[in-house]
C-alpha positions as CSV (number, residue, x, y, z in Angstrom):
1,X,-23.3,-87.6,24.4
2,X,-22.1,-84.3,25.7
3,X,-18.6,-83.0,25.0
4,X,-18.4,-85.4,21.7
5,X,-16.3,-82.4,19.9
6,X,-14.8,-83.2,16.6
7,X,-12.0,-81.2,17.1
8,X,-10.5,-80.1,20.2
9,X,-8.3,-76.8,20.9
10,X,-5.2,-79.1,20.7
11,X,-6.2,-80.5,17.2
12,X,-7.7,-77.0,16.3
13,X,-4.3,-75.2,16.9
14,X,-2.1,-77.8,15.2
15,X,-4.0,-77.5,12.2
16,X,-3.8,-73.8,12.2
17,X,0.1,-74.2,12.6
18,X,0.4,-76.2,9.8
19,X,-1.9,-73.6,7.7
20,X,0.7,-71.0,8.7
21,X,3.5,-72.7,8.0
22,X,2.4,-74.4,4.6
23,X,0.4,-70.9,3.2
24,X,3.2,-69.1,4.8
25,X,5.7,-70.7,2.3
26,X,4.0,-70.5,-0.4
27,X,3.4,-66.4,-0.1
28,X,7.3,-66.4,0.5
29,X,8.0,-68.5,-2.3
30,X,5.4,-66.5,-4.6
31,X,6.8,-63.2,-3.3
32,X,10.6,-63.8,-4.7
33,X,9.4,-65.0,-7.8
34,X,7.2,-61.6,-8.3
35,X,10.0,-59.1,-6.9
36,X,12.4,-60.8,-9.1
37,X,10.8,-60.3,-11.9
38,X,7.2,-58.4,-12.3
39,X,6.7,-58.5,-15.4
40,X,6.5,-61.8,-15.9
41,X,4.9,-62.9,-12.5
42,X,2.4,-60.0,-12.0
43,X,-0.3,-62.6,-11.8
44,X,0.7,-63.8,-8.6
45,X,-0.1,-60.7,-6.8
46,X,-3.6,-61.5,-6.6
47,X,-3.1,-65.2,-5.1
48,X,-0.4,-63.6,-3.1
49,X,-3.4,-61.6,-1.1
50,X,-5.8,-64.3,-1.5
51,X,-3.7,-66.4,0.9
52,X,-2.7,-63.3,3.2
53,X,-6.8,-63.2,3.6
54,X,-7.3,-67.0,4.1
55,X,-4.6,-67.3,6.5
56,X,-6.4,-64.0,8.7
57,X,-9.2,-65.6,8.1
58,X,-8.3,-69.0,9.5
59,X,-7.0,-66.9,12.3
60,X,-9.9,-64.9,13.2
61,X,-11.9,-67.9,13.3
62,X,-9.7,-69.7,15.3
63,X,-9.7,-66.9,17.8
64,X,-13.9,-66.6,17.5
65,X,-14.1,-70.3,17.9
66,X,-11.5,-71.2,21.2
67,X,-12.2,-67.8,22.8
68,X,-15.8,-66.8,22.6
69,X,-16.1,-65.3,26.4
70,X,-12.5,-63.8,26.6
71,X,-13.7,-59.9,25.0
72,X,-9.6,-59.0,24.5
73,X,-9.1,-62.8,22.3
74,X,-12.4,-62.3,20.7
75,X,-11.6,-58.3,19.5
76,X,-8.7,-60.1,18.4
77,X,-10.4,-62.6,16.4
78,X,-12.8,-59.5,14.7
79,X,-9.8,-57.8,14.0
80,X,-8.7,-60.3,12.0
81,X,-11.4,-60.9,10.2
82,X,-12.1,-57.5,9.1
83,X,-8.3,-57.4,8.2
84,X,-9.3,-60.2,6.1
85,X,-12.2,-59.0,3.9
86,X,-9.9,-56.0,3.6
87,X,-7.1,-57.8,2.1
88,X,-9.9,-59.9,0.2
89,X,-11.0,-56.4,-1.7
90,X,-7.7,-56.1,-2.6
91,X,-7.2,-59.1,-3.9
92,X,-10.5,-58.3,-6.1
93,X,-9.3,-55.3,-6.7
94,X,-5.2,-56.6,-7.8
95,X,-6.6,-59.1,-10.1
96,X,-9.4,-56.6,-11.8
97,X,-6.5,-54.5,-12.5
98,X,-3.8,-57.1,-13.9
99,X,-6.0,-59.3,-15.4
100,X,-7.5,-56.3,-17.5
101,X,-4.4,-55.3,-18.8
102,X,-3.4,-58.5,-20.4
């Protein structure tokens, strides 16, 4: 049967809203309890950019995925995603760092 999608855009986009919004509290959440007091939370600074890079992630994949013949929505998309693995080295790199030192 042709067309028989799993997802469509509508179903796509709701669950990348709700990926925002539920990642998107716990990186604000995470981030008070880490400028309060570093010390004692430094170890969430490496989860902290682990979810940053999921959520570009999810986003450039979205964009990839709805948009594939639009060349401004799809540069969009590869931005993302390279904005991701960035993020993701410093995630590597955060934790290497922190978790060395305790």
């Amino acid at each position: 049967m042709a067309g028989n999608n799993r997802y469509s855009p509508r179903k796509l986009g709701t669950i990348l809203d709700a990926a925002h919004i539920a990642i998107g509290i716990c990186v604000v959440v995470m981030s008070i309890f880490a400028f309060f007091n570093p010390g004692r939370y430094m170890f969430l600074f490496p989860i902290i950019f682990f979810l940053a890079a999921v959520l570009n992630f999810l986003t450039g994949w979205f964009y990839l995925r709805m948009y594939p013949r639009v060349r401004k929505k799809k540069a969009a998309g590869m931005m993302y995603m390279i904005i991701a693995v960035v993020i993701s080295i410093l995630c590597v790199i955060s934790a290497i760092a922190i978790y060395r030192s305790i």
